[in-house]
C-alpha positions in Angstrom: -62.2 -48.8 -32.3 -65.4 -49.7 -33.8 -66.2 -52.8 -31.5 -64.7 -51.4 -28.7 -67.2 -51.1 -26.2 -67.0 -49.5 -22.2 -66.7 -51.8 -19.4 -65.9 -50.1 -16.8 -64.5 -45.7 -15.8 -63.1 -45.8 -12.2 -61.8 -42.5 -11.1 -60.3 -40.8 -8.1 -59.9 -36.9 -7.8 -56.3 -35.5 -5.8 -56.8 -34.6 -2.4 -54.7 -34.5 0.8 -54.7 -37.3 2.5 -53.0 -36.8 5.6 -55.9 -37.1 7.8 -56.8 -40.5 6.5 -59.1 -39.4 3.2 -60.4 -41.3 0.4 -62.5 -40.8 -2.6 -63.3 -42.5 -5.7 -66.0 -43.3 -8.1 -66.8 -46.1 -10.4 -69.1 -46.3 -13.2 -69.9 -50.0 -14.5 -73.1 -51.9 -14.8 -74.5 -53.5 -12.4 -75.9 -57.5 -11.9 -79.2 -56.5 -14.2 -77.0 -54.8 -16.8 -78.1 -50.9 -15.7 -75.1 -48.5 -15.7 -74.9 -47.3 -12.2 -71.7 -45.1 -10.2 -70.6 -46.2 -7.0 -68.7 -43.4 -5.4 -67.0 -44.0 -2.4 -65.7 -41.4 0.3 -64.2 -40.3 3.5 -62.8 -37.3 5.3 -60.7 -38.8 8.4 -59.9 -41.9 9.4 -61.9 -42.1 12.2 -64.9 -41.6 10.2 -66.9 -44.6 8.1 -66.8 -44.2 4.0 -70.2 -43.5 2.7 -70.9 -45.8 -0.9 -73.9 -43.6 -2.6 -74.8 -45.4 -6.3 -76.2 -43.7 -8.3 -78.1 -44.6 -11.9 -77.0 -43.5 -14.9 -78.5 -42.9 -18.2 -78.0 -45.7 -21.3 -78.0 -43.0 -23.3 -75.7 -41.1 -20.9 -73.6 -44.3 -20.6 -73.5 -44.4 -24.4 -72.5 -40.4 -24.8 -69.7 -40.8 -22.5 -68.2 -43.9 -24.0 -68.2 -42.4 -27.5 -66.4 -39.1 -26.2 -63.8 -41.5 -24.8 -63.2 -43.5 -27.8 -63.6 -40.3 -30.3 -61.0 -38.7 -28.5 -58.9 -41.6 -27.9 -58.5 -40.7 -24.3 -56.8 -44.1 -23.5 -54.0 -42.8 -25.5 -53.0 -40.1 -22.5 -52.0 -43.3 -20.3 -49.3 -43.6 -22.4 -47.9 -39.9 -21.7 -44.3 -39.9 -20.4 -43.6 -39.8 -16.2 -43.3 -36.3 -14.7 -40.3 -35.8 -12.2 -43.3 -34.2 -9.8 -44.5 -36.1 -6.7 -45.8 -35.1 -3.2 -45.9 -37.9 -0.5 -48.7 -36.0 1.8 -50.9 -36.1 -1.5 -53.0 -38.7 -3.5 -52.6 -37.8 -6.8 -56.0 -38.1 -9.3 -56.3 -41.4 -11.2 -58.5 -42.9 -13.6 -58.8 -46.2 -15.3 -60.5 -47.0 -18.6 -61.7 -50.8 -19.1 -62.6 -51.7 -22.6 -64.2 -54.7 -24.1 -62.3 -55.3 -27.4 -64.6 -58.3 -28.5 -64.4 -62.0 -28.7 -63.7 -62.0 -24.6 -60.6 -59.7 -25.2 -60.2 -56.4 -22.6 -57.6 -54.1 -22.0 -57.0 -51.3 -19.4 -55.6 -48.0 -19.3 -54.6 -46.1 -16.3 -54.3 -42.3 -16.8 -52.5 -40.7 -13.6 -51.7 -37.2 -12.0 -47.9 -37.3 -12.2 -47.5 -37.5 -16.2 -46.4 -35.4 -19.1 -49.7 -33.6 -20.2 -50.3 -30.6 -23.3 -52.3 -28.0 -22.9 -54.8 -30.3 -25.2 -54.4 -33.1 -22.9 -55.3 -31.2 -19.9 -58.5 -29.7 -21.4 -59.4 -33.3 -22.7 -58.5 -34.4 -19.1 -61.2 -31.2 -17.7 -63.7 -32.2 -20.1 -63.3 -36.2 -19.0 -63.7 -35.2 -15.7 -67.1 -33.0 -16.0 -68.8 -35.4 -18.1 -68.0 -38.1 -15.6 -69.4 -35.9 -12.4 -72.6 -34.9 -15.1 -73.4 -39.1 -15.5 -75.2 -39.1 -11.5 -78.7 -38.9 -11.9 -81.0 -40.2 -9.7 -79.3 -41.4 -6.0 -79.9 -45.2 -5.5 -78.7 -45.9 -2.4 -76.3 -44.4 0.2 -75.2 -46.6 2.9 -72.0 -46.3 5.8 -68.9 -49.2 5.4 -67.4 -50.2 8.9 -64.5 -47.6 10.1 -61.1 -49.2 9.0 
């Protein structure tokens, strides 16, 4: 993995969605090459999401890539299917998007319903805090029209 680099971490926590919720965050850099999150959420359907970016650290940015690639965390998306699902529930998710050099990519998508060790699930825990500890500073924080 040594030219491997981060493009992009999107991640969405579980929640109940029954009243029309959604949440999700995104870390990626933005048109002048800064690392920034874009998180977006909403309680009810009624309601209008809120997008609040936030900056992130290079050497924050950096930090977090290497724990995913020393820890080959794009390996878990490749954990078998559990036989567990809930249809009043939106189960967590992330994706990983790496550069692999010379214009190559490739995408991993790590979901809820999946196979996990006790080692995976810590991994998972410790994915999850260091993506919340990126936000720094709050760019911006702006309302999308209700859907």
């Amino acid at each position: 993995m040594k030219n491997i680099k981060l493009k992009k971490f999107a991640y969405s926590p579980g929640y109940c969605d029954m009243r029309g919720a959604s949440h999700s965050a995104c870390l990626m850099k933005n048109e002048d090459g800064k690392w920034i999150i874009t998180a977006s959420d909403r309680e009810h359907y009624g309601e209008p999401r809120v997008i609040t970016t936030y900056a992130v650290t290079d050497e924050a940015a950096a930090e977090f890539e290497a724990f995913i690639l020393d820890n080959n965390v794009p390996s878990l998306a490749r954990r078998l299917k559990s036989k567990t699902f809930a249809t009043d529930y939106s189960p967590w998710s992330c994706s990983i998007y790496l550069d692999t050099g010379s214009g190559g990519s490739k995408d991993y998508d790590i979901t809820q319903y999946r196979i996990y060790s006790p080692r995976d699930k810590k991994l998972l825990d410790e994915l999850t805090r260091r993506f919340e500890a990126l936000k720094t500073d709050k760019i911006s924080e702006t309302y999308a029209e209700k859907e």
